[in-house]
N, C-alpha and C positions, 0 to 999 in steps of 0.2 A: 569449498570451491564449487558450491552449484551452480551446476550450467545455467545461463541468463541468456535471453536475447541480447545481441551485443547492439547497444543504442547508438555507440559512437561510430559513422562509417563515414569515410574521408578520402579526398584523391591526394593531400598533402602527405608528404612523409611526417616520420615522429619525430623529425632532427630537432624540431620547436620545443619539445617537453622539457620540462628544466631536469636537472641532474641531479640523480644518477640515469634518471628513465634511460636515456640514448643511448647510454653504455650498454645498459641491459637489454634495449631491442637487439642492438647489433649481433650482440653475443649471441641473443636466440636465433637470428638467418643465420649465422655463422654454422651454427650447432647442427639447427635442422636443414639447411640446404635452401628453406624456403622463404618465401616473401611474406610479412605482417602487412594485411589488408583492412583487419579494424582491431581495435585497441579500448579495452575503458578498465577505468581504475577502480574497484571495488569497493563501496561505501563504506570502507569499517575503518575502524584503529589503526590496523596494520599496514601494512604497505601491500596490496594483490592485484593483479592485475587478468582479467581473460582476455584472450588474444585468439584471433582468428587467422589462421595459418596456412598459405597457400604450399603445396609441397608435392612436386612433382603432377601440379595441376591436381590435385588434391586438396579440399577446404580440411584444415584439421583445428578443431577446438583444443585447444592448450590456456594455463593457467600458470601463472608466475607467483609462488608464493615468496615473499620478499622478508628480508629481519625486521624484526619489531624497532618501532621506534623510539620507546619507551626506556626512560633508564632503572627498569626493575632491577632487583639482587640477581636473577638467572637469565640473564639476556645474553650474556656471554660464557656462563659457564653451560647453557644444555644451549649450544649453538646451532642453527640451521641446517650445520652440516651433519650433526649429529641425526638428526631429523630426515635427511635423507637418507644416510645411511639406515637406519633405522627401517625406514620406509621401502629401500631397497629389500632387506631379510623379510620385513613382511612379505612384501609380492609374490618372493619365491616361495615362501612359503605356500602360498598359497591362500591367503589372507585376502579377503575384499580394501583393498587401498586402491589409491586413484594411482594408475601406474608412473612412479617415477620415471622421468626424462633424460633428466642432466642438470648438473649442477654449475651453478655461474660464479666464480667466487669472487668477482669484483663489480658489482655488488651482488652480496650475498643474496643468491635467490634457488628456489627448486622450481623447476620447470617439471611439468606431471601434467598429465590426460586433463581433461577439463570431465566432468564425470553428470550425466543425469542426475536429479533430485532435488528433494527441499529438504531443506536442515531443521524442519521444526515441524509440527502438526499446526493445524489451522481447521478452519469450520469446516475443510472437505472432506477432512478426514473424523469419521464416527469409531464408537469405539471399538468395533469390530475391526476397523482399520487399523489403530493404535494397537492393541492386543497385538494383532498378525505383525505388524512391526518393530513392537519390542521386542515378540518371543523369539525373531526373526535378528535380530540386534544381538540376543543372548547367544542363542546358539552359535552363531559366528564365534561372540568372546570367547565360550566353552571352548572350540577349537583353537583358538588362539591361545589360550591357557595351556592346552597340551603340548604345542612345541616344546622342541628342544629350545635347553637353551644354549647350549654351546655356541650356535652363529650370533647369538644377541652377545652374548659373552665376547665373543671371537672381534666387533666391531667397539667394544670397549665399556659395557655396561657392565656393571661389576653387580656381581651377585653376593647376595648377605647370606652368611653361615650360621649367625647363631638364632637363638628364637628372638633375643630381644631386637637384635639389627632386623631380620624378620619384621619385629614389630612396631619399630618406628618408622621403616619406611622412608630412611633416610631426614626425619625430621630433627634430628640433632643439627645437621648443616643449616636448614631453614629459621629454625632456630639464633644458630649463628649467625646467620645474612639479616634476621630483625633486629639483634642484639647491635648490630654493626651501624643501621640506618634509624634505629629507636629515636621519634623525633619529642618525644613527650611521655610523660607517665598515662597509662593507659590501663587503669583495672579489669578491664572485660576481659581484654587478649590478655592478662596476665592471669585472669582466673581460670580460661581457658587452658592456657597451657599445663599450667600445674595440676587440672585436671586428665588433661593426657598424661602426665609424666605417672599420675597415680593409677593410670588405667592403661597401661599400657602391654598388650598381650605380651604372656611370656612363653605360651607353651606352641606355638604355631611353626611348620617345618616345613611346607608345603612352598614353593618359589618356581614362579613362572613370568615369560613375560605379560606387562599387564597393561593396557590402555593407559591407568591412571590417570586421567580426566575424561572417566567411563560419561557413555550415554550420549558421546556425540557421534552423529548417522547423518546420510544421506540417505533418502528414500525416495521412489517411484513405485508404483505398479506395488500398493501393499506390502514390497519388501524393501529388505538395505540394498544399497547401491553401493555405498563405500565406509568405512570408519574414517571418521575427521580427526586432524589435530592431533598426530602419534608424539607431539614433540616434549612431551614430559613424559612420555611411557618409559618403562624399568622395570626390573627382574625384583619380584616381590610378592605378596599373600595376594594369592586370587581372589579372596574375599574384599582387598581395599578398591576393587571398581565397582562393587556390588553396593559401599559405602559412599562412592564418588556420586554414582546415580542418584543418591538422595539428595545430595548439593544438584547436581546438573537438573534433575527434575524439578525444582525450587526454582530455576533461575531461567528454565525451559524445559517448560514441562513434555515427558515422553512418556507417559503410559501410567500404565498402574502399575506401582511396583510390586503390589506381593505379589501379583502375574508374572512379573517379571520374575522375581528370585525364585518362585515354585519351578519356572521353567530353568533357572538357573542348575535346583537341585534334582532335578529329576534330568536331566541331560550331562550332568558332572556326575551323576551317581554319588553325588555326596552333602548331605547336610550344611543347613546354612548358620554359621558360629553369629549369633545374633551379635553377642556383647565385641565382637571382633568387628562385623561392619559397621556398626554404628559407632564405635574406638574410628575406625577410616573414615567412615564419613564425619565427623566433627575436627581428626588434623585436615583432613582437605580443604575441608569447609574455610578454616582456620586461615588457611596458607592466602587466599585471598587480601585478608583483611591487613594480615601480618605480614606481608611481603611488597603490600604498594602501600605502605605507611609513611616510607619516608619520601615518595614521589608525592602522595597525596594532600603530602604537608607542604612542600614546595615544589606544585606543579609545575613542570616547563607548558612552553606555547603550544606545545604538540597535544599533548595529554590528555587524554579522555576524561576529565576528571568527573563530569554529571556521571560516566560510566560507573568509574570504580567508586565511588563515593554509593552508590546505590548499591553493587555487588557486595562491596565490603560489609555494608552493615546489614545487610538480608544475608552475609554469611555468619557475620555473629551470631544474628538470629536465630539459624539453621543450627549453629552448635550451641546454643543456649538450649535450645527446643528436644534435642537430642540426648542432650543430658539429663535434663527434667525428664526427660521419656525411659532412660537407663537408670534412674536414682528413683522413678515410680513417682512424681510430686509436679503438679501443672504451676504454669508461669500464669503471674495475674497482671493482665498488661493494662495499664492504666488509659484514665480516660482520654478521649481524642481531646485536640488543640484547640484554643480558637483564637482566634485573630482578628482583633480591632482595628478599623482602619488608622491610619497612621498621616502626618501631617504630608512626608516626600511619597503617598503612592501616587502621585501624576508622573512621577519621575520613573519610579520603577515602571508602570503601564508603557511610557513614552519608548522606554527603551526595549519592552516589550513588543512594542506593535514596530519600532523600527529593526527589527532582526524581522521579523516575520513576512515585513515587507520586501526585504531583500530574498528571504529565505523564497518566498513567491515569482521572482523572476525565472522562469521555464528557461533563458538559456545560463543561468549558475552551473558552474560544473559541478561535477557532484563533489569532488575531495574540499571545495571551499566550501559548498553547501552542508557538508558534515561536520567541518568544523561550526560553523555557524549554530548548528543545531545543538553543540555542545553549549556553547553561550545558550542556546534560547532554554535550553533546560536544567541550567542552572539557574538563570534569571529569578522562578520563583520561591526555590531554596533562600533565595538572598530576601526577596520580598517577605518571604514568610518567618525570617530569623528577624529582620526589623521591625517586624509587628509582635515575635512573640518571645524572643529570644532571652529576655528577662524574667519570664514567667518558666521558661525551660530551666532556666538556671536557677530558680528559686525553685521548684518542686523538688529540683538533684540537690538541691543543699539542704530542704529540709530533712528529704528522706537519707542522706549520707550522715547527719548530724545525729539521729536518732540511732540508724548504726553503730556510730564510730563512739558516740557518747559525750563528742562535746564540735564544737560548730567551728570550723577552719577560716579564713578569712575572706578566700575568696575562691571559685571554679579550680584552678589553678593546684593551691594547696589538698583542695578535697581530692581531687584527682591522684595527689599525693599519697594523702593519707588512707583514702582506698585503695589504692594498689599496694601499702603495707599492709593492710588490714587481710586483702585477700591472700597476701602469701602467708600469711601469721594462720589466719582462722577461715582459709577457704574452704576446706577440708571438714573442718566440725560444726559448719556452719553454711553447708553448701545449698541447705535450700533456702534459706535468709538473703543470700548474696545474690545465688542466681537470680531469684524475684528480681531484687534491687536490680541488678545491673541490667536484667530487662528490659524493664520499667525506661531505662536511663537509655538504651539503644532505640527503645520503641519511640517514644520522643523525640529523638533525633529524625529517625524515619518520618514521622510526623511536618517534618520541617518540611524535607527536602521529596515530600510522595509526588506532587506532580510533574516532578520533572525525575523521575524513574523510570522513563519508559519503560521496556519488556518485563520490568522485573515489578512493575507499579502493581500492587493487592497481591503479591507474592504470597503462596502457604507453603509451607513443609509438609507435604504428603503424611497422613500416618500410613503405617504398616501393620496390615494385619498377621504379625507374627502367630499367632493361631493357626493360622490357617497354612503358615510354609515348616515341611521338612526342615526342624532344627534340631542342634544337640542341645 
C-alpha cells in the first residue's frame, strides 16, 4: 500500500462506481466521520483502493485493502479478517505495520494508514542502500520473532507442538487443498513434494510469530517504513522467513541475502540451520505453483493468469535450484528456443498491435488497462507455443523416453508416466530427474519469457553460506 500521488481528483461523487465500490465508500464516511475527496483503484490483482480523506478539515491518506478475487484454495479459509486482526496484535505490539483502521465486512475490506515508501529497490537505490535496508528489514523481523505468542494464539492462530508440525509448517493442509484442485499429472510438483516429505526437519522447537511471505517492505529515507502482506503469517520456525526471502528475492529482488541472514544471526544471537531454510524456502516456493494449479488450468475472466503462469514456474525453478544446491549437484539447463516464423504470425502481430493501441489511450482507466495488459503478455506466450511448441514437446518426449526406457504415446501419457516414475525412483535417482525436469520447466519458461514481466531473466540468488554463522 505505497503512498502514490492520487491521479484520480473529481467534483462527482463515487455513487457512479459499479458494485461493490459505493458500499464500501459509504462505509468509510460512516466509520471516519469524513468526506472521500479522491479515489483511484490500485493497478494490481487484487482489489485496493488509496483514498483521500477529508476529516475534521483534515486531508488524511487511507488505503482500502479489499478480498482477493481469485478462486484460490486459501481465499477463504486465511480470510481478511484474519489479516486484520493479525495486523491489529502487530501494531500493539509494537511492530512497523501500516496502522489498522476498521474493518468493513460487507465488502470485506481493511481500512489502514496509507504509509510512505516503495515496495521494491530501483536504480535509485545503490547497494549501500539495499544493505541499510535489508539489515533494517531484518532487525525489525528479529523483534517480531520475540513476541509472545499468546495474543497471536488468543486471536486464533494455532500453534504446532511437536517438531514435525514445527516442521511442515502446516504443509500437509496445502498439500491437501492441491490434492483436491489436481487438474492433471504433474511430475515436477510431484518430485518436489516427495522431496519435502524426505527432508522434512524433525529436530526444530523454536515457534514464533513469523511473516511467512518474508521480505515484503516499504521503504523511504534508507529504512523500512512498514512490513507488507501479514495475511499468510503464523506461529512457526523462525528460520522458514529466512527461507521465504530466497523465493521473495527471486521474484523481487531485496538485497544480498547472506547480508541479510549474517545480520539475521548476529542480532537473534543464534545460528542460522542452513538445511532448515532452504527445507522453507523450497515448501514456500512450492506453494505458488501447487496452490493456483487448478485456477491456472481454468482461468476465470478476472485472473492474472500472464501473472501466475510466470510466478509458478520461476517457483519451480527456485526449488529445483535449491535442491540441486542442498544435494551438492548443478542443473544443466538446456539450450534456448528458436522460432521459425509460421504462416498465422500476421494474425498474432495484428492482435498484438490492437491491444497495445488501446492499451495507448491516456484516458483508459487503469483497472481495464491492467486487465488488458494481462491479454498483451500473454499474446507472445501464445505466439511462441505456435511457432515452437512441437519442437518443446519433442525434446520432453525424447528425453522422458530415454528415462523411463520406452516411448509413451503422447505429452499426455509421458506426463503420466513421469509422475510414476518420480514417486517410484525420485529418491535414488534424484539427480537424473531433477536435470530432466529442469530441462522440461526451462523450456517452458522459454515459451512464455517475454511476456514475464517483473519476473522476466529471474535468478535464484546464491548464498554464500561460508560466510554466515551456521550449525
Amino acid at each position: 500500500m505505497t503512498d502514490r500521488t492520487i491521479e484520480h481528483s473529481t467534483d462527482a461523487r463515487w455513487d457512479g462506481l459499479e458494485a461493490p465500490w459505493p458500499t464500501l465508500f459509504a462505509w468509510v464516511e460512516r466509520t471516519t466521520g469524513g468526506r472521500i475527496l479522491e479515489w483511484k483503484r490500485q493497478a494490481r490483482w487484487r482489489p485496493a483502493w488509496f483514498l483521500t480523506v477529508e476529516i475534521d478539515g483534515e486531508m488524511r491518506r487511507l488505503y482500502a485493502r479489499c478480498q482477493r478475487e481469485e478462486a484460490m484454495p486459501w481465499t477463504r479459509t486465511l480470510s481478511l479478517r484474519r489479516e486484520f486482526d493479525i495486523m491489529r496484535v502487530l501494531y500493539d505490539e509494537g511492530v512497523t505495520v501500516p496502522a489498522p483502521l476498521a474493518f468493513c465486512e460487507e465488502p470485506e475490506a481493511i481500512l489502514m494508514a496509507s504509509v510512505d515508501g516503495r515496495d521494491r529497490f530501483d536504480e535509485r537505490d545503490d547497494p549501500r542502500i539495499r544493505d541499510l535496508v535489508i539489515a533494517d528489514y531484518v532487525r525489525r523481523l528479529v523483534a517480531a520473532h520475540r513476541l509472545d505468542t499468546g495474543p497471536f494464539e488468543a486471536i486464533g492462530l494455532s500453534k504446532p507442538s511437536t517438531p514435525q508440525d514445527i516442521g511442515y509448517m502446516g504443509f500437509g493442509l496445502s498439500e491437501k487443498w492441491y490434492r483436491e484442485v489436481k487438474p492433471a499429472p504433474d511430475p515436477v510438483i510431484e518430485f518436489i513434494v516427495a522431496w519435502l516429505h524426505r527432508h522434512v526437519p524433525a529436530h526444530r522447537h523454536d515457534v514464533s510469530w513469523i511473516h511467512f511471505d518474508a521480505g515484503q517492505f516499504l521503504h523511504a529515507e534508507e529504512q523500512v517504513t512498514a512490513l507488507m502482506d501479514v495475511e499468510f503469517s503464523c506461529l512457526g520456525d523462525p528460520m522458514a522467513d529466512l527461507g521465504a526471502m530466497r523465493m521473495r528475492d527471486t521474484a523481487q529482488p531485496i538485497g544480498d541475502l547472506t547480508h541479510a541472514f549474517t545480520v539475521y544471526a548476529h542480532e537473534s544471537g543464534q545460528p542460522i540451520d542452513r538445511s532448515v531454510v532452504n527445507f522453507h524456502a523450497v515448501r514456500f516456493a512450492l506453494l505458488t505453483a501447487m496452490l493456483s494449479a487448478g485456477t491456472r488450468a481454468d482461468p476465470p475472466a478476472e485472473f492474472d493468469l500472464a501473472q501466475w503462469q510466470a510466478w509458478s514456474l520461476m517457483s519451480l525453478t527456485v526449488c529445483l535450484e535449491i535442491i540441486a544446491e542442498e544435494s551438492g549437484f548443478e542443473l544443466d539447463p538446456p539450450p534456448a528456443l528458436t522460432y521459425p516464423a509460421i504462416r498465422n504470425d500476421p494474425a498474432h502481430l495484428a492482435v498484438q498491435r490492437i491491444v497495445d493501441d488501446v492499451l495507448a489511450d491516456e484516458n483508459l482507466d487503469d483497472h481495464t488497462g491492467f486487465r488488458l495488459r494481462v491479454v498483451r503478455d500473454l499474446l507472445p506466450g501464445l505466439q511462441r507455443s505456435a511457432q515452437a511448441m512441437s519442437c518443446v514437446d519433442a525434446l520432453d518426449q525424447v528425453e522422458a523416453d530415454e528415462l523411463l526406457g520406452f516411448a509413451p504415446r503422447d505429452w499426455r501419457q509421458t506426463d503420466e508416466e513421469l509422475e510414476d516414475f518420480v514417486r517410484q525412483h525420485g529418491a535414488t535417482r534424484e539427480t537424473e530427474v531433477a536435470r530432466l525436469l529442469a530441462r522440461r520447466v526451462r523450456r517452458q519458461i522459454d515459451l512464455i519469457e517475454p511476456g514475464m514481466r517483473d519476473v522476466r531473466e529471474f535468478r535464484v540468488q546464491r548464498v554464500d553460506w561460508a560466510a554466515i554463522p551456521t550449525k
